[in-house]
Biotite code that builds the C-alpha atoms (Angstrom):
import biotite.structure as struc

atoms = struc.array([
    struc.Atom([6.691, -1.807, -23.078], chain_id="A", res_id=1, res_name="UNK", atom_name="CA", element="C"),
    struc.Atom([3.566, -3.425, -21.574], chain_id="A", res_id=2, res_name="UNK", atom_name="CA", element="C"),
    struc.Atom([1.097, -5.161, -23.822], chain_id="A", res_id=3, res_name="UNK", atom_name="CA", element="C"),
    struc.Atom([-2.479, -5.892, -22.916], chain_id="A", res_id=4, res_name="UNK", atom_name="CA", element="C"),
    struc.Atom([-5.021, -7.764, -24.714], chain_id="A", res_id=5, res_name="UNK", atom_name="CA", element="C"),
    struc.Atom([-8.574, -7.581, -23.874], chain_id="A", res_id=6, res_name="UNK", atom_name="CA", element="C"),
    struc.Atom([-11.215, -9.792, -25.712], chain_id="A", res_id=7, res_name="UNK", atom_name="CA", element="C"),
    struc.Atom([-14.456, -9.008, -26.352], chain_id="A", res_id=8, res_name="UNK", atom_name="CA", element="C"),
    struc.Atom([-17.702, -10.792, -27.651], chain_id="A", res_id=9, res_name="UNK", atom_name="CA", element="C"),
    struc.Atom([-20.182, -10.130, -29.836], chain_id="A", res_id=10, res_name="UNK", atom_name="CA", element="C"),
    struc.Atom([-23.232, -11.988, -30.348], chain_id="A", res_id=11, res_name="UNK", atom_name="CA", element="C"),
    struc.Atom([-24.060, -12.836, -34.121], chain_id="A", res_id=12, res_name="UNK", atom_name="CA", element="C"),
    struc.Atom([-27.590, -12.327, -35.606], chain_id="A", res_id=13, res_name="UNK", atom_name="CA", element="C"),
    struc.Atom([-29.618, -15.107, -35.803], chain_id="A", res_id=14, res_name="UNK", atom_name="CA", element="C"),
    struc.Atom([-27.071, -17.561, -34.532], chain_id="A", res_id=15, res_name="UNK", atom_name="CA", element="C"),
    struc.Atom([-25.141, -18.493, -31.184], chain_id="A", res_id=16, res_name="UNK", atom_name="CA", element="C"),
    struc.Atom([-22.002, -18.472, -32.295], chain_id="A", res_id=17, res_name="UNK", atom_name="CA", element="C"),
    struc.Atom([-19.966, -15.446, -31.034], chain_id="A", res_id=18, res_name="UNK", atom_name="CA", element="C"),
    struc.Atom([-17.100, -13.281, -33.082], chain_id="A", res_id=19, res_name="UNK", atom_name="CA", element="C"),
    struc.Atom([-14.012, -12.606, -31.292], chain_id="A", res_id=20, res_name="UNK", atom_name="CA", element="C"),
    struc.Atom([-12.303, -9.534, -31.910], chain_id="A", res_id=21, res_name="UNK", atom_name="CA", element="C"),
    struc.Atom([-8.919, -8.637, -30.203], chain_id="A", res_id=22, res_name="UNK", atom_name="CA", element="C"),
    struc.Atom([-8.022, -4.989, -29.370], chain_id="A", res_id=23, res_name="UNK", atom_name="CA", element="C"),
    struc.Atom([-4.724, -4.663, -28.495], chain_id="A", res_id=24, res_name="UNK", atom_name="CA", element="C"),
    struc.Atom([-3.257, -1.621, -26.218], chain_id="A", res_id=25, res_name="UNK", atom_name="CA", element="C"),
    struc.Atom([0.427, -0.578, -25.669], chain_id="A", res_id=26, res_name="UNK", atom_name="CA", element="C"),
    struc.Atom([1.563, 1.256, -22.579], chain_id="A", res_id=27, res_name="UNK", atom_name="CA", element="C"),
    struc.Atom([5.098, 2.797, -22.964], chain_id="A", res_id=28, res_name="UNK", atom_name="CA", element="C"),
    struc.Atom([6.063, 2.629, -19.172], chain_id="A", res_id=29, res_name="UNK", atom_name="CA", element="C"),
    struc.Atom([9.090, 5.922, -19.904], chain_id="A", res_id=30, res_name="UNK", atom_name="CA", element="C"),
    struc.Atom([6.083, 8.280, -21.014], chain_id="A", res_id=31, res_name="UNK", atom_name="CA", element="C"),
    struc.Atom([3.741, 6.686, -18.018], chain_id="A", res_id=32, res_name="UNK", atom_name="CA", element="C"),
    struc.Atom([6.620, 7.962, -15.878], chain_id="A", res_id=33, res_name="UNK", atom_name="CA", element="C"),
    struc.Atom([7.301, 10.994, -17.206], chain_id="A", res_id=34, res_name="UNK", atom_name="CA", element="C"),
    struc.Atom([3.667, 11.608, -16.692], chain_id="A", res_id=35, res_name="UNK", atom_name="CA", element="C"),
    struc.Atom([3.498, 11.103, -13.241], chain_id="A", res_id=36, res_name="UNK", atom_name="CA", element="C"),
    struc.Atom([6.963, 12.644, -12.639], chain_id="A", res_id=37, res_name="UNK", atom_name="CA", element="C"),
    struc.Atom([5.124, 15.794, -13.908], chain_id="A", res_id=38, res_name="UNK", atom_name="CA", element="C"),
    struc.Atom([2.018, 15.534, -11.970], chain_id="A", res_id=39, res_name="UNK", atom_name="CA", element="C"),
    struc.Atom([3.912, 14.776, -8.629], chain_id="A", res_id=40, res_name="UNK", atom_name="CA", element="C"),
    struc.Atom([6.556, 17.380, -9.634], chain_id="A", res_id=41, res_name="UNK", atom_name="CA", element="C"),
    struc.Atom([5.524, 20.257, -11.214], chain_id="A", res_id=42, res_name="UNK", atom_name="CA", element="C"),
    struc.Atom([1.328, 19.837, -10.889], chain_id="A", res_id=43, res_name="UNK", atom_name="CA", element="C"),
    struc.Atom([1.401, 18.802, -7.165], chain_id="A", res_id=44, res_name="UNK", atom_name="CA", element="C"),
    struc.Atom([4.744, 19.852, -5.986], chain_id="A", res_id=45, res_name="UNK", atom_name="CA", element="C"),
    struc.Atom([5.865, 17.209, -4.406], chain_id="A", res_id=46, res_name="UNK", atom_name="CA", element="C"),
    struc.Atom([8.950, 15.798, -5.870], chain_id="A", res_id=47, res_name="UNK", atom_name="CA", element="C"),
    struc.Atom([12.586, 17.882, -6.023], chain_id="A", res_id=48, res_name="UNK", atom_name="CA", element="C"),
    struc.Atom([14.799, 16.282, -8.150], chain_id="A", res_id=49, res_name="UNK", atom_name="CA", element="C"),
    struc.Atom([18.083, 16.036, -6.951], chain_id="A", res_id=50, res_name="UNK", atom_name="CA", element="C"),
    struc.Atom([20.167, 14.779, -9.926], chain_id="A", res_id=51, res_name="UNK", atom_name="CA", element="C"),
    struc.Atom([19.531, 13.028, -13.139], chain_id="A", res_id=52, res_name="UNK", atom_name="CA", element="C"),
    struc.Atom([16.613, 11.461, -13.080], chain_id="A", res_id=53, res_name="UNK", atom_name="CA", element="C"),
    struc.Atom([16.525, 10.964, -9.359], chain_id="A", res_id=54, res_name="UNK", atom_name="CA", element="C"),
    struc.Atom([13.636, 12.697, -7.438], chain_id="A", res_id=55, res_name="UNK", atom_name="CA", element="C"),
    struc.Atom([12.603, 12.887, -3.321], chain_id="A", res_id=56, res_name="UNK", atom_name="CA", element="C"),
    struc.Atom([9.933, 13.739, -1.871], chain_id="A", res_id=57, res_name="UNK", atom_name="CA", element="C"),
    struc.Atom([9.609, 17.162, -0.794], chain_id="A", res_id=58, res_name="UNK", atom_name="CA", element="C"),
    struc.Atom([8.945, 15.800, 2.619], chain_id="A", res_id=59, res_name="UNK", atom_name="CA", element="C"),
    struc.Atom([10.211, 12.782, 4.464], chain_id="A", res_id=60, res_name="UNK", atom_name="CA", element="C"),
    struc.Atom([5.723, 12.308, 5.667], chain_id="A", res_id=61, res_name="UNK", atom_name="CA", element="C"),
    struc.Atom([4.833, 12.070, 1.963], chain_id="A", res_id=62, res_name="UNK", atom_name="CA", element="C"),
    struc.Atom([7.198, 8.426, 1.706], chain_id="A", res_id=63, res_name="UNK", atom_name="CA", element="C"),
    struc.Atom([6.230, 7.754, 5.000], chain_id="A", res_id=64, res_name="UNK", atom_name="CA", element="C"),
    struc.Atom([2.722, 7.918, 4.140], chain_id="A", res_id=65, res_name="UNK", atom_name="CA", element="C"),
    struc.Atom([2.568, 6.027, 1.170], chain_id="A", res_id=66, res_name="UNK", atom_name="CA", element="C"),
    struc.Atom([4.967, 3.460, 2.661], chain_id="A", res_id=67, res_name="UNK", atom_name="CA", element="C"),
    struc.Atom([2.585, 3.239, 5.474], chain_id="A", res_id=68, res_name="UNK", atom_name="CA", element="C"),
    struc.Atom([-0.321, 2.406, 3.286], chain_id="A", res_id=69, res_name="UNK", atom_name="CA", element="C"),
    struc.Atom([1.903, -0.063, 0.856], chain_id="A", res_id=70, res_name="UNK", atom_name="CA", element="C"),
    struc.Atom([1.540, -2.155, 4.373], chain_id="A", res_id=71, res_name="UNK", atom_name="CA", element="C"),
    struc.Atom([-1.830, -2.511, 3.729], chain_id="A", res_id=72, res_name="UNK", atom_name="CA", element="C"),
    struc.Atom([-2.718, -1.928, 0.036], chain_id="A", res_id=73, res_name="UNK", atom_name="CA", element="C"),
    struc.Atom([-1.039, -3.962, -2.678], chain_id="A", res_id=74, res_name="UNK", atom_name="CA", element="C"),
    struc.Atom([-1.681, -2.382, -6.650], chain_id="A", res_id=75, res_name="UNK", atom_name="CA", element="C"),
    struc.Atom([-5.015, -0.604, -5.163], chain_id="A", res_id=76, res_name="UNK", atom_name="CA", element="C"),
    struc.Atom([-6.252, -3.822, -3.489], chain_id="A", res_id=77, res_name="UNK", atom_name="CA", element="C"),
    struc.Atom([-6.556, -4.482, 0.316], chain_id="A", res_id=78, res_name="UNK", atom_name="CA", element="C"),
    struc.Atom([-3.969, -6.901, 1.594], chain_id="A", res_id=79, res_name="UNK", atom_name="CA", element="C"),
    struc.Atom([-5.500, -9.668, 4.011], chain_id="A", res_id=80, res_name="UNK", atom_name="CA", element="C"),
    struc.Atom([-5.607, -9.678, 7.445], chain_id="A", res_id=81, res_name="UNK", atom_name="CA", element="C"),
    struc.Atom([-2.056, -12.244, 7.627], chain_id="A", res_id=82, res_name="UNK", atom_name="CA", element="C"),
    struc.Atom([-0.211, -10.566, 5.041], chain_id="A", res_id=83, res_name="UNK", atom_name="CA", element="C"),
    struc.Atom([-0.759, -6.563, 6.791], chain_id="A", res_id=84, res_name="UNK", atom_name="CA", element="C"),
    struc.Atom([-0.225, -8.765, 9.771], chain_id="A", res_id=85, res_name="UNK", atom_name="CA", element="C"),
    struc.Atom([3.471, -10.185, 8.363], chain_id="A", res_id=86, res_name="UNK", atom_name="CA", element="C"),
    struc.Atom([4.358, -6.882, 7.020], chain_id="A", res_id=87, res_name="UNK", atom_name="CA", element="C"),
    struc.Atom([4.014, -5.170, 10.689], chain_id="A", res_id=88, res_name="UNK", atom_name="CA", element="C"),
    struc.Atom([5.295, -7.834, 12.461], chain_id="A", res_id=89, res_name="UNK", atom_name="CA", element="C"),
    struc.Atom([8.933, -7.693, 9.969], chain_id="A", res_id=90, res_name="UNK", atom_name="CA", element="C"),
    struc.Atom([8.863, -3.882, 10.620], chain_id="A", res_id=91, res_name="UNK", atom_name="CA", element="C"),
    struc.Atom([7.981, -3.151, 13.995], chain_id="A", res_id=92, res_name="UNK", atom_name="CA", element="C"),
    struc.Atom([11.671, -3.036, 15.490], chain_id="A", res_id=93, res_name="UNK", atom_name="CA", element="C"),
    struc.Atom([12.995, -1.389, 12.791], chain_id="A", res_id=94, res_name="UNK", atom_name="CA", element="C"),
    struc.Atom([13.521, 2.030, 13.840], chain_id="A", res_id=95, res_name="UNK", atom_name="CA", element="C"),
    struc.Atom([13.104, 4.007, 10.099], chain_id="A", res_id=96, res_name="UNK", atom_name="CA", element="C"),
    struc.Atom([9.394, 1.900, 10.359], chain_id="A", res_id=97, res_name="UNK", atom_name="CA", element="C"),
    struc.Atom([8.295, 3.998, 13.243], chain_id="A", res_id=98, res_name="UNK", atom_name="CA", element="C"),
    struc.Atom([6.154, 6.734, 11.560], chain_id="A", res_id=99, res_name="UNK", atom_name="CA", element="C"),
    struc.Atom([5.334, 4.766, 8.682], chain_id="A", res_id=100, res_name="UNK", atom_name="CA", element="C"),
    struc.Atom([3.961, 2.011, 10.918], chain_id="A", res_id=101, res_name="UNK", atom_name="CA", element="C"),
    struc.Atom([2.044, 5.081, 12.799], chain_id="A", res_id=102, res_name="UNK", atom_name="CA", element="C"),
    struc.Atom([0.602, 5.928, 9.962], chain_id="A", res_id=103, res_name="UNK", atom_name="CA", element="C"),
    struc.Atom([-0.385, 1.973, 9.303], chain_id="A", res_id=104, res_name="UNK", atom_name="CA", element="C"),
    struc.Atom([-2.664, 1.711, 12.542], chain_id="A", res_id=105, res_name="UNK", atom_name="CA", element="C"),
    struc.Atom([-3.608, 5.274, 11.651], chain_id="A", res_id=106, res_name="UNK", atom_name="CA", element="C"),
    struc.Atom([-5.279, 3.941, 8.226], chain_id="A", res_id=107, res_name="UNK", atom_name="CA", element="C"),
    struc.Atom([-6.388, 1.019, 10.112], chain_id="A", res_id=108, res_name="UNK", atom_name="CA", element="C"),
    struc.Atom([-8.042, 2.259, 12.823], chain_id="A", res_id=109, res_name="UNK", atom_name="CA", element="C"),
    struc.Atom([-9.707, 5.318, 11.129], chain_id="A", res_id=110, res_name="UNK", atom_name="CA", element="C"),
    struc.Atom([-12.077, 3.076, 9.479], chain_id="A", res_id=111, res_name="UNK", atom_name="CA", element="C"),
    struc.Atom([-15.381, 1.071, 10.790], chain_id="A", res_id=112, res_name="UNK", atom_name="CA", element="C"),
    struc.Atom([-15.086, -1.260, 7.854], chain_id="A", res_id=113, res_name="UNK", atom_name="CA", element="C"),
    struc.Atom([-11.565, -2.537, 9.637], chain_id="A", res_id=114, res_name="UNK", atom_name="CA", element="C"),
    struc.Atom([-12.074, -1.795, 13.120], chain_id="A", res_id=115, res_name="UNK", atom_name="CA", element="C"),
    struc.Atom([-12.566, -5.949, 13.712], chain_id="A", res_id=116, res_name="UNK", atom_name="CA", element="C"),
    struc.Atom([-9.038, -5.992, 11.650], chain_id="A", res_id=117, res_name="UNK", atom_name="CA", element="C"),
    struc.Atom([-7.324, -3.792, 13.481], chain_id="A", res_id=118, res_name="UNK", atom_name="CA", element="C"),
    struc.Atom([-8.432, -5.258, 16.609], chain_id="A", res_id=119, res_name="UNK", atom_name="CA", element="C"),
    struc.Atom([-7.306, -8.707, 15.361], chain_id="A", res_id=120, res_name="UNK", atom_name="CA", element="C"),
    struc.Atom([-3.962, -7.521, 14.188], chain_id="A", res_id=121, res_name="UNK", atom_name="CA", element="C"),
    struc.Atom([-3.134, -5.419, 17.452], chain_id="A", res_id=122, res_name="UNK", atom_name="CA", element="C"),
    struc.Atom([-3.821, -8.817, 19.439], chain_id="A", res_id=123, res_name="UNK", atom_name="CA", element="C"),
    struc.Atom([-1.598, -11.033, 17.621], chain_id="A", res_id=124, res_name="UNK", atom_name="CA", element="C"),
    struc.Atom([1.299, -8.581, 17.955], chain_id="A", res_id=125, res_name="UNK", atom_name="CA", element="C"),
    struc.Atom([0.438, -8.125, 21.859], chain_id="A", res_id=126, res_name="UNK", atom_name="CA", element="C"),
    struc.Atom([0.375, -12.161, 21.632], chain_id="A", res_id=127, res_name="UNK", atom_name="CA", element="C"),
    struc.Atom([3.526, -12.608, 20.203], chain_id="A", res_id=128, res_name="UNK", atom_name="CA", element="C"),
    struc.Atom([5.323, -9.924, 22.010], chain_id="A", res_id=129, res_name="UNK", atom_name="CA", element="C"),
    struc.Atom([4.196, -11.203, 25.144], chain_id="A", res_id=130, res_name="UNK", atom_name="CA", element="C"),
    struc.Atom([5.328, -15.013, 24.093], chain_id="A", res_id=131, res_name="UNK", atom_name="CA", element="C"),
    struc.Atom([8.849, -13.453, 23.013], chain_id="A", res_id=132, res_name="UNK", atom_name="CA", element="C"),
    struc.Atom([9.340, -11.381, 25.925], chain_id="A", res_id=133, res_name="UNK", atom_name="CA", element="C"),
    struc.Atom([7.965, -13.769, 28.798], chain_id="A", res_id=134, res_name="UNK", atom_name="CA", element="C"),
    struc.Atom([5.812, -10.621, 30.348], chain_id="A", res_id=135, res_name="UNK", atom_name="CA", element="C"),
    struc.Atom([2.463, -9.372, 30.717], chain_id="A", res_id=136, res_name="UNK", atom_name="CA", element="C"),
    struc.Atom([2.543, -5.948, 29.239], chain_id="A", res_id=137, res_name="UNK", atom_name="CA", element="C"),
    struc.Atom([3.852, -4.966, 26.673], chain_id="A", res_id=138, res_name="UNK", atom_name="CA", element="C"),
    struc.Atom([6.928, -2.234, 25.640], chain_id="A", res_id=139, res_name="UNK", atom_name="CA", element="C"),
    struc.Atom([7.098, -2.706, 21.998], chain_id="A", res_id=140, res_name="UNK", atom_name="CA", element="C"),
    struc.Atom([3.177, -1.972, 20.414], chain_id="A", res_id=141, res_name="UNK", atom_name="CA", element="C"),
    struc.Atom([2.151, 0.618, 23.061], chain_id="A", res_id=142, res_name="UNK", atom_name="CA", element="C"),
    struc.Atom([4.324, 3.700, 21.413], chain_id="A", res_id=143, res_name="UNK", atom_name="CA", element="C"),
    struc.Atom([2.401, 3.226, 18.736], chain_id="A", res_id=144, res_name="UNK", atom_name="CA", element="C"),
    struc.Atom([-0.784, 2.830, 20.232], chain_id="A", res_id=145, res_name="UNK", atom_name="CA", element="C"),
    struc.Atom([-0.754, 5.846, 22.668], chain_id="A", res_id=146, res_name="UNK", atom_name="CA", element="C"),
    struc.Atom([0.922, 8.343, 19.210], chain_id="A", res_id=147, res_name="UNK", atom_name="CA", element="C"),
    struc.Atom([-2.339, 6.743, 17.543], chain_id="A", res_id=148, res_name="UNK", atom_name="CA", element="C"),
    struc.Atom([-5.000, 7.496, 20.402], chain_id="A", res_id=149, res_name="UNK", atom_name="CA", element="C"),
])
């Protein structure tokens, strides 16, 4: 069970003091899931559950997609230019990050707004491949850049 508190002024007649009042909220996080379970699985269609309780995707692009964009939103809120940075460079060998990865410099190069971030992150990774790998071009980051083009 989450509990929020949210405080809220209001100004007094005739004086500058302020009352406080507290409003309190509780979220029960098992019927917040059983929500969404039902608007991803039976609204939307795209969950199957498999057992109890357990649910997939109804395809694999759905998880790749949203793990794809977890590389560069955090809770709703862009992640900065190190941190999406970090997260590709830990991923980028790992062979199950391939699509999702795609589907990274897919979100960020689809976008004016982060066209300057993209650019910025694709030259640090050419950077460090080409310190790691002692050579001018690179093997690694152009896969993902000719799928993406």
């Amino acid at each position: 069970m989450l509990d929020f508190r949210v405080d809220s002024a209001k100004p007094r007649e005739k004086s500058l003091s302020t009352k406080k009042t507290v409003h309190s909220f509780k979220i029960d996080n098992d019927a917040l899931i059983a929500k969404l379970v039902d608007a991803f699985k039976y609204r939307a269609g795209l969950l199957n559950e498999f057992g109890h309780n357990s649910f997939r995707f109804i395809h694999r692009t759905f998880q790749e997609y949203l793990a794809g964009k977890s590389i560069v939103y955090s809770y709703g809120t862009e992640r900065c230019e190190n941190e999406i940075y970090q997260n590709i460079n830990n991923k980028i060998g790992i062979p199950n990050w391939r699509v999702p990865l795609c589907m990274t410099f897919e979100i960020l190069s689809k976008s004016a707004q982060r066209s300057t971030l993209f650019k910025n992150i694709i030259a640090k990774l050419l950077h460090d491949e080409q310190v790691s790998s002692n050579r001018e071009s690179s093997t690694l980051i152009v896969p993902f850049v000719i799928i993406d083009s």
